[in-house]
N, C-alpha and C positions, 0 to 999 in steps of 0.2 A: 490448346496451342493457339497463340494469336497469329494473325495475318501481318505480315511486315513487307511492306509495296519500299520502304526508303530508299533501297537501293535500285528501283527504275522508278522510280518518281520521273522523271523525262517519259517514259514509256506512256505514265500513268497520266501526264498531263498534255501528250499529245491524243490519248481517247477521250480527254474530256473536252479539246477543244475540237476534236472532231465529231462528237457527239453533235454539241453545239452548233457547229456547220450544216450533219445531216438535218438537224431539226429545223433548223430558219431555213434551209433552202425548201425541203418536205410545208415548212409554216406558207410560205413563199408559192409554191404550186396551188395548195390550197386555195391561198385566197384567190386565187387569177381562176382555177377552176369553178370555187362557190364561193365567191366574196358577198359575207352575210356578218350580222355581229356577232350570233353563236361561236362562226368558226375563230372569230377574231381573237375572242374573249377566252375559248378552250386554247387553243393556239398560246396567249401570252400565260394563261396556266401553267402549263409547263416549259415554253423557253424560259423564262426570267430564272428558276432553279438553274438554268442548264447554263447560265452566262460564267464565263470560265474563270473564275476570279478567286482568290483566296487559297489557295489548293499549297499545302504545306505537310511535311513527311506525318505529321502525327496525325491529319484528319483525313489523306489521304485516298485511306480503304473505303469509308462513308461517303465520301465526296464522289467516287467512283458509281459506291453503289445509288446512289442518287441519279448523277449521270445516267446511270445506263436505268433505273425508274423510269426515268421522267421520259427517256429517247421512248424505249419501249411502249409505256402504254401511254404518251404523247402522241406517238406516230399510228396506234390504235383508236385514240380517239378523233384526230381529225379526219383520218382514212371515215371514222363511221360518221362523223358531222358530215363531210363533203358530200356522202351520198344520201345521206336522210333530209338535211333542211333544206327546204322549201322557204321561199321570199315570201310567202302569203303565211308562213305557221306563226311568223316573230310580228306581234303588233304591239308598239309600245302605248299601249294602254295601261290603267292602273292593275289591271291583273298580272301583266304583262309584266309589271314593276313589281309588282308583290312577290311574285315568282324568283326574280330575281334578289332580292334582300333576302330571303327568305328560304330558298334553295340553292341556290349559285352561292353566295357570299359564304356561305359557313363552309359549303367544300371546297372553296378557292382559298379560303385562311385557313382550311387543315391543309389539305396539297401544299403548297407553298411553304406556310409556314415549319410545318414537319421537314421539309424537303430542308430549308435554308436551316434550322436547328441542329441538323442532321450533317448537313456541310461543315460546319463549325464544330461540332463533337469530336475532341483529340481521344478518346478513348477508343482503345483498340480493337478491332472486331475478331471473335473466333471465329475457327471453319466452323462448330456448331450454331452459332449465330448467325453467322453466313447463310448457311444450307437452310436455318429455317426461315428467315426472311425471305430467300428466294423460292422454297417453296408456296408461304404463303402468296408470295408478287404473282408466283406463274399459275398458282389456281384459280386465283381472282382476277387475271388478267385472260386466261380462258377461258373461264366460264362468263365472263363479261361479251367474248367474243360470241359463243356459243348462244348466250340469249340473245342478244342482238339478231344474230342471222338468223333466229328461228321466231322472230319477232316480225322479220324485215320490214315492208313497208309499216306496219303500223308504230314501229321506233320513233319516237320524235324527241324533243329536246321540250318542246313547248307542250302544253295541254289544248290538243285541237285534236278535232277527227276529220278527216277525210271521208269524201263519200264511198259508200259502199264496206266501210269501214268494217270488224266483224269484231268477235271476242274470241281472242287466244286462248287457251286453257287448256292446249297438248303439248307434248314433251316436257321441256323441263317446267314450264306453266301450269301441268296439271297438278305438279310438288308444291310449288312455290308462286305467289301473286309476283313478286319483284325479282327476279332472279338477277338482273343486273344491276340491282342494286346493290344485294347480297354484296354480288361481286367486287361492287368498288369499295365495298367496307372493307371488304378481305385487302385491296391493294392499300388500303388507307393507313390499317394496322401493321399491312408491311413496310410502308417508311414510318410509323409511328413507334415500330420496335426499331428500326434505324439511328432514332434519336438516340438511342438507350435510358430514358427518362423515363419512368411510373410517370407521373405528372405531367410535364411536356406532351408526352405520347396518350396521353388519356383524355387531355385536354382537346387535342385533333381529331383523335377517334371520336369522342362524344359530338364534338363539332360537327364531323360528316353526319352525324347521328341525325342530331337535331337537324340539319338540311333536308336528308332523304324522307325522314318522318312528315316533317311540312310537305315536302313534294307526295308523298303517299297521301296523306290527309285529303289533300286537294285535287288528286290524280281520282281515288278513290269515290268521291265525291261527286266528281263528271264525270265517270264508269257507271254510279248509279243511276245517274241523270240518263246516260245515254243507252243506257240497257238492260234497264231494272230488273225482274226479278230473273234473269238469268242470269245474271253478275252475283245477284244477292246469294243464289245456290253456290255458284261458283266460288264467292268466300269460305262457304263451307266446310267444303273440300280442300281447300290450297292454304297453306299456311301463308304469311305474311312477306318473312327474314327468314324463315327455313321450311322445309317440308314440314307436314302436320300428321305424323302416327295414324295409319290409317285411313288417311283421308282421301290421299288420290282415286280415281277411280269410283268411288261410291257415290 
């Protein structure tokens, strides 16, 4: 059974322009709190999705479920930029630049582009497509939450340490090296099944792919620089992108 929004479309397009409001005013606090380019740059990530435009009975249900993507874990991820970056972590150096082509860009064209694809899609969504969308939206947008806070100060956007700095490798870390990363592939695939596109949606996922990968490669890299052969054990045991059979704990 598919979802049929036509008859409050008014309903449907006064949550999308209030989506839109909460997010720029929430974008808007941010910056006056931590005005830095991270937050600028996550920030336009997801409003630009969210500008209230196009919204028509047949893509209605999508357009929605985008909407309220992008409010949600928009408003997740500047909440966690405001309080992790620091003015001294971002220096535009060529690493600095590397990072950004190379990690940033491929998640901000799946984000986006999946989002805006997704907008545009007149096919109609079931309640089972619905409910598993949002399942996977709300696992990858908690446990995104959940590694983060168990991360805390050592969370950063950029690759720097801080003094006194240590290696995580308990709770959900002793399963998994990247647990929030995990996580935002899970949110990635939930607007990439949005699309309803094989192709489209596979293109974005793989895209986040390739970003997260580079940023491991290189994360990875100054983990061993900064902690050698306790890090090197600590692969051992922790799987990558998912738990590794066995391996916690030994």
């Amino acid at each position: 059974m598919v979802i049929d929004v036509s008859g409050a479309l008014g309903i449907a397009c006064l949550w999308i322009y209030s989506n839109f409001v909460l997010f720029l005013l929430a974008f808007l606090i941010a910056l006056y709190i931590n005005f830095n380019f991270n937050t600028v740059m996550v920030g336009l990530i997801y409003l630009l999705p969210l500008i209230p435009a196009g919204l028509e009975a047949e893509n209605a249900v999508r357009f929605l479920i985008v909407s309220f993507q992008n409010t949600v874990f928009g408003l997740i991820e500047l909440v966690l930029f405001v309080i992790t970056v620091r003015s001294a972590d971002a220096a535009f150096d060529k690493d600095h630049i590397k990072q950004l082509i190379g990690h940033t860009l491929p998640i901000a064209v799946a984000l986006m582009g999946l989002s805006f694809v997704s907008r545009m899609t007149p096919i109609p969504v079931t309640w089972i497509e619905l409910a598993v969308i949002m399942f996977v939206f709300f696992a990858g947008s908690i446990v995104r939450v959940i590694a983060t806070y168990q991360m805390g100060a050592r969370f950063k956007f950029d690759i720097v340490f801080r003094e006194e700095q240590t290696l995580k490798t308990d709770q959900l870390y002793a399963y998994m090296r990247h647990p929030s990363y995990t996580a935002m592939m899970l949110v990635i695939l939930a607007y990439a099944m949005n699309t309803h596109h094989w192709v489209i949606g596979g293109v974005g996922v793989v895209l986040g792919w390739l970003g997260f990968q580079y940023r491991i490669y290189h994360e990875e890299n100054a983990l061993k620089q900064q902690f050698g052969e306790e890090y090197l054990k600590y692969r051992l045991k922790a799987g990558m992108w998912l738990p590794r059979l066995g391996g916690a704990g030994k």
